[in-house]
C-alpha positions in Angstrom: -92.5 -22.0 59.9 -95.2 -24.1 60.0 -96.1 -27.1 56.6 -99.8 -26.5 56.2 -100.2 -28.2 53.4 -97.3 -30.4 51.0 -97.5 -32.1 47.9 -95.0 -34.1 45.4 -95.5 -34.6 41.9 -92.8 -37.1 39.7 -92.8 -35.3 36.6 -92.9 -37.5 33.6 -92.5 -35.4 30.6 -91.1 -38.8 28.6 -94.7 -40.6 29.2 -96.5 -37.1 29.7 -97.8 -38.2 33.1 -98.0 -36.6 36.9 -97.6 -38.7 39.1 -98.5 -38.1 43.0 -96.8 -39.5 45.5 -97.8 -40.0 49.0 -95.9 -38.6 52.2 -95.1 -40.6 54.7 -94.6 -38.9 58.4 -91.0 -39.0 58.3 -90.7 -37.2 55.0 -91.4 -34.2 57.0 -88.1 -33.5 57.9 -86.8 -33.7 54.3 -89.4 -30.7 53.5 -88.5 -28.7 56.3 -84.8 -29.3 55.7 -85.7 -28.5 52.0 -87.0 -25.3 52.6 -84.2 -24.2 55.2 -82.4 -24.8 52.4 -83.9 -23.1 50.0 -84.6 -19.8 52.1 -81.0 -19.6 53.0 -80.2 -19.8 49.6 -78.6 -16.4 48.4 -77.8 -17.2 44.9 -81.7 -16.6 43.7 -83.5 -13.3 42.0 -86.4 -11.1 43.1 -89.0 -11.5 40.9 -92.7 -10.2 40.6 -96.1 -11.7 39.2 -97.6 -10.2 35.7 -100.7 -10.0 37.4 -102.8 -11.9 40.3 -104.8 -14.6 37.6 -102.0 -16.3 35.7 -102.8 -20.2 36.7 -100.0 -20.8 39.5 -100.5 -17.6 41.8 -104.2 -17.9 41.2 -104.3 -21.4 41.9 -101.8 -21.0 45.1 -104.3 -18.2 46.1 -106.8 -20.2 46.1 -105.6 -22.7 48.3 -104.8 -20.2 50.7 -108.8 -19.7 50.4 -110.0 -23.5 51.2 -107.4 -24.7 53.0 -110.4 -26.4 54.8 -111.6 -28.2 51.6 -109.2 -31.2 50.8 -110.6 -31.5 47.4 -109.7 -28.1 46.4 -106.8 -28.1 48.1 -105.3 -31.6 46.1 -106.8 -30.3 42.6 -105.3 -26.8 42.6 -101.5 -28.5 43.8 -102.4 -31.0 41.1 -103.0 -28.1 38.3 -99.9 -26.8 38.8 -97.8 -29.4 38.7 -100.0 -30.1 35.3 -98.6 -26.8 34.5 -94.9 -27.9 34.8 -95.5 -30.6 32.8 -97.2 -28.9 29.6 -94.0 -26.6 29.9 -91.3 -29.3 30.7 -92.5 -30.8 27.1 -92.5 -27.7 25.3 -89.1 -27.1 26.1 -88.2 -30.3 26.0 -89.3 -30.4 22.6 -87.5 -26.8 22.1 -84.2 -28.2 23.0 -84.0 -31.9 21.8 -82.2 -30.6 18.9 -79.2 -29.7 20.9 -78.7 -33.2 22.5 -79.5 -31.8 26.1 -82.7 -32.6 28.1 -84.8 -30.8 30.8 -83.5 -32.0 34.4 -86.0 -34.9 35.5 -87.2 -34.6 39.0 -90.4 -34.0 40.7 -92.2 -31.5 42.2 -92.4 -30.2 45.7 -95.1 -27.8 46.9 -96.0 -26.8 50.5 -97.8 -24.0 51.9 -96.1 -22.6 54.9 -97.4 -20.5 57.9 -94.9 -18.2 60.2 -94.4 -18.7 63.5 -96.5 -15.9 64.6 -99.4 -17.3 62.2 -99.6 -14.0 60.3 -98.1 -14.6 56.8 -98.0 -17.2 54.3 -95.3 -18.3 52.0 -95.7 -20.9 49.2 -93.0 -22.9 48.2 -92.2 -24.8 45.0 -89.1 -26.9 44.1 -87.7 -29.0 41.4 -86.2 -31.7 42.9 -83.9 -34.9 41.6 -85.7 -38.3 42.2 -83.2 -41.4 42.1 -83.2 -45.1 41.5 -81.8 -47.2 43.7 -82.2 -51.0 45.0 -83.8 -51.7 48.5 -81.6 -54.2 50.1 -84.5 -55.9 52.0 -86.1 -57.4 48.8 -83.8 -56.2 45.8 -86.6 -54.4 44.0 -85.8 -50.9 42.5 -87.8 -48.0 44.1 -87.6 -44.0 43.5 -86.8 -41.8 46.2 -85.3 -37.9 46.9 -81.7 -37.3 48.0 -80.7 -36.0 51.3 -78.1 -34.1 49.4 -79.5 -30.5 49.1 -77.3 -29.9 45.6 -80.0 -32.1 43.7 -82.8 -28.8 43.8 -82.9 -28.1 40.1 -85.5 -24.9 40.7 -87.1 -23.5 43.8 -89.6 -20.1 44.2 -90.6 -18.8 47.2 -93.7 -16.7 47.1 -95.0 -14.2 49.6 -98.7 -14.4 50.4 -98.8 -12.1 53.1 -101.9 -10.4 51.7 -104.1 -12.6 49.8 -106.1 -9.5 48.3 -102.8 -8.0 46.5 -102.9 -7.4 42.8 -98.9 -7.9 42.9 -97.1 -10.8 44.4 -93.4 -10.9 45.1 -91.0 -13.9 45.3 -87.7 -15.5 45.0 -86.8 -17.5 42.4 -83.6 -20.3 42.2 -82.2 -21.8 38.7 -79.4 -24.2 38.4 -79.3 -23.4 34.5 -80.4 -20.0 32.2 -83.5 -22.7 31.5 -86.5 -19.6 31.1 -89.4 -22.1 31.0 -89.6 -22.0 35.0 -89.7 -18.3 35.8 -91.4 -17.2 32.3 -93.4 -20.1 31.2 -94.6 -22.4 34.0 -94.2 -19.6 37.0 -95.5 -16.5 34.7 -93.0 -14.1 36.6 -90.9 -11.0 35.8 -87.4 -10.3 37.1 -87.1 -7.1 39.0 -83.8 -6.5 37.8 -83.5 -7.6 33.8 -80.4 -9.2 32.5 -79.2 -6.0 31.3 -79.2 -4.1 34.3 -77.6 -7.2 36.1 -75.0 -7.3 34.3 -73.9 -4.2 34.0 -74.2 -3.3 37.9 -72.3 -6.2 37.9 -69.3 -5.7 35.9 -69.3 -1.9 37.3 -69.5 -3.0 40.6 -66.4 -5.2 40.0 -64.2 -2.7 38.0 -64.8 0.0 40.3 -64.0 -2.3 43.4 -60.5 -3.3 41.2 -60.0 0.0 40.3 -59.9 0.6 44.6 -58.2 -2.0 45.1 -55.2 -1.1 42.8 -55.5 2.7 43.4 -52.1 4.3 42.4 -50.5 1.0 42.0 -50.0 -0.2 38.1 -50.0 -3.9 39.0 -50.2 -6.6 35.7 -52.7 -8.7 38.5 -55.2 -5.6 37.9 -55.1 -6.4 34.3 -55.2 -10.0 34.1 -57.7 -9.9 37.2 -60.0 -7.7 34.8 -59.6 -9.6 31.5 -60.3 -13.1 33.7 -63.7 -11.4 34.6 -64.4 -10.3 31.3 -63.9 -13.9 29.9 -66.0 -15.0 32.3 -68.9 -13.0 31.2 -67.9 -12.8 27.6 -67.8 -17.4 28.0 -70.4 -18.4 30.3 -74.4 -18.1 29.5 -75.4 -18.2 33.1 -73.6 -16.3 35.7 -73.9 -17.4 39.4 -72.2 -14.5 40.9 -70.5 -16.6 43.9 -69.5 -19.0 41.3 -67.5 -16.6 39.2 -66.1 -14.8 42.1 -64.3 -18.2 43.4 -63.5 -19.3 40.1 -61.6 -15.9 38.8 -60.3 -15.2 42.4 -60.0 -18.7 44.8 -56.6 -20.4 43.2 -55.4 -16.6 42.0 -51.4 -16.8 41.7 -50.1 -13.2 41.6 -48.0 -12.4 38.9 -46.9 -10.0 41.4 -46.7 -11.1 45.1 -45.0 -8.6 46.3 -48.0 -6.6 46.0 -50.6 -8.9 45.5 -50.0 -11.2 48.6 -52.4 -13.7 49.6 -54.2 -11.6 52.0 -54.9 -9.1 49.6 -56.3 -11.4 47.5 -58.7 -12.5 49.8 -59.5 -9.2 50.9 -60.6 -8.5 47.2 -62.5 -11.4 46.9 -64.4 -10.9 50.1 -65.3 -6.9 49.2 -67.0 -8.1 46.0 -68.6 -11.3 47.4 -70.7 -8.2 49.5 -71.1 -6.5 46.0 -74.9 -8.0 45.2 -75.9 -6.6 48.4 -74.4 -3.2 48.1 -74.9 -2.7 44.8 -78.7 -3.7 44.4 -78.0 -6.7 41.5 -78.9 -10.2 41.7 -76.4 -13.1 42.3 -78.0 -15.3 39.2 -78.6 -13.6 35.8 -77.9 -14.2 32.2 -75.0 -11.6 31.0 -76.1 -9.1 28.1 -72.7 -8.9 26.2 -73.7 -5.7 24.7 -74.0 -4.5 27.4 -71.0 -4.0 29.2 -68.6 -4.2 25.5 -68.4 0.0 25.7 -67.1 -0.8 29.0 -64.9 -3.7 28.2 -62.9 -1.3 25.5 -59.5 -0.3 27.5 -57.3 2.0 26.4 -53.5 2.1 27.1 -51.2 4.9 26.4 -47.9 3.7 25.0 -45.8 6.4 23.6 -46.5 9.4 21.3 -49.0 8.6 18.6 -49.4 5.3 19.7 -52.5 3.8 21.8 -52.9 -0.3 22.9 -56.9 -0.8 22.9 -58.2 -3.7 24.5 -61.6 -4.7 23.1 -62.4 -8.1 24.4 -60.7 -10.6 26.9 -57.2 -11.7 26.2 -56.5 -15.7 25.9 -53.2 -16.3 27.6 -53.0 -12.6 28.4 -49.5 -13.0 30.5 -48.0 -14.0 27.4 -49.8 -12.5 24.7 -49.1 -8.7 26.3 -45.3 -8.5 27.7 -43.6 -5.5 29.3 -40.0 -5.8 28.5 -36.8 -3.5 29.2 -33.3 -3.5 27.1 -30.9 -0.6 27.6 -32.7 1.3 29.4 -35.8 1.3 27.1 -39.1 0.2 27.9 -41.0 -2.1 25.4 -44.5 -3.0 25.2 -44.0 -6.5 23.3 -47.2 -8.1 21.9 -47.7 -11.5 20.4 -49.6 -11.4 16.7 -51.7 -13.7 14.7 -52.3 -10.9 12.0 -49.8 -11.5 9.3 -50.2 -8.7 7.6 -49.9 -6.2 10.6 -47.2 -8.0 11.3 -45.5 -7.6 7.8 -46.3 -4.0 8.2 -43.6 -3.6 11.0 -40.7 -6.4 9.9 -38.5 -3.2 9.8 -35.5 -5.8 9.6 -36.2 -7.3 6.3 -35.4 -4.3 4.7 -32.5 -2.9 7.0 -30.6 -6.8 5.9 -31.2 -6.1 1.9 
């Protein structure tokens, strides 16, 4: 792709200032290794525009207009980093109770042309700016990191036709922070957090479910509960994330089933899951959602049924199998007292 136009912005919600910052030549390689980056990125969401004259697709439209007027050009890129700002403060303000602060960084906007010089895209990214001293003269100066982790938020839009009443783009969040699709971008998700999540969690159960077919293995269980805490205990869900962090260091409780390759096998079938399944790899779980679906019931014996309604802490040794004689026990650790009371069959066989 071709930059037709670039701008940066250090956002300054502390002094409510924007500040623009020229490019020098060689800064060209950052932005095109920036959006190489970003457009390789699969951990983003589809999203959509509420309508064609909200400020940043009508401003970004109008560039696209007068990209032979300078003026026009510099004031719309200007307006919408003006934008970020008013809503950097707002939430700022929103959140300052909680001891946490909107990421600070600046704002990188180009408009890019394809190769074949048929379609526009328009990019936008929050990235870290740093402090650090220049050895030639000691002085402090501000600059961006090569290191491609510091992109707080990107969004990709597609202008391919400027007279659409409906724009479509891609949208990148390092945190559940809504201010950047919602407020400052004016977008809509094509898949809500509801249906995310639960095309999510059935995606995984029914890929478990395969995985285990015909075999009761405790790693199915303790596989499924992990995943459950994961979206019962995190606020933001980056699918790859969770994935690797339920399934990278895995031990099997039992190896002589669950072997290593296995294992990997699983984790690789649900890393394809997004794809496959039509749900984005970054979404906000909906516990309501999926709790019908977390419930698990588990036969035991005549008149008696185990049911599982949330994840188990310490699962491996709060639910035990055990066998003595010839008899098979389902043992289970209690913090109820009074259920517990309820079954001390002893204290009254020893009176």
């Amino acid at each position: 792709m071709k930059i037709i136009q670039k701008a940066i912005h250090i956002i300054d919600y502390e002094n409510s200032s924007v500040i623009s910052r020229d490019i020098p030549a060689e800064f060209e390689s950052y932005v095109t290794d920036l959006i190489n980056h970003i457009s390789d990125n699969d951990s983003v969401r589809e999203y959509k525009t509420r309508s064609n004259s909200t400020e940043v697709i009508s401003c970004v439209i109008s560039i696209c207009n007068n990209l032979s007027d300078d003026d026009t050009v510099l004031s719309k890129m200007e307006t919408i980093a003006k934008r970020l700002l008013l809503k950097e403060t707002e939430a700022q303000e929103q959140i300052s109770r909680t001891q946490t602060n909107v990421q600070k960084g600046s704002l990188v906007q180009a408009l890019l042309l394809s190769n074949d010089e048929k379609n526009y895209t328009y990019l936008l990214a929050k990235v870290e700016h740093s402090e650090w001293v220049d050895d030639s003269d000691f002085s402090f100066k501000t600059g961006f990191s090569k290191d491609k982790k510091t992109i707080w938020k990107s969004c990709l839009i597609d202008i391919s036709d400027l007279k659409s009443t409906e724009f479509f783009s891609k949208i990148y969040s390092n945190t559940i922070a809504k201010y950047w699709s919602d407020g400052f971008l004016e977008f809509d998700e094509m898949n809500s957090d509801e249906s995310n999540t639960l095309k999510a969690f059935k995606a995984i159960e029914a890929t478990l479910n395969q995985n285990f077919k015909g075999v009761a293995s405790p790693d199915h269980t303790i596989i499924r509960n992990h995943f459950i805490g994961y979206f019962k205990n995190n606020n933001h869900i980056d699918y790859n994330n969770m994935i690797n962090s339920v399934l990278e260091h895995y031990q099997p409780v039992d190896p002589d089933y669950m072997t290593n390759e296995k294992i990997n096998n699983l984790k690789n079938k649900m890393l394809e899951l997004p794809q496959k399944r039509n749900f984005d790899k970054q979404f906000s779980p909906v516990s309501n959602v999926i709790n019908a679906r977390i419930r698990k019931v588990y036969p035991i014996t005549e008149g008696i049924e185990l049911k599982v309604n949330s994840n188990i802490e310490d699962i491996v040794n709060t639910v035990q199998s055990v066998e003595e004689n010839g008899i098979k026990y389902i043992r289970i650790r209690s913090t109820n007292d009074n259920t517990f009371n309820r079954f001390r069959i002893e204290n009254y066989l020893n009176k």
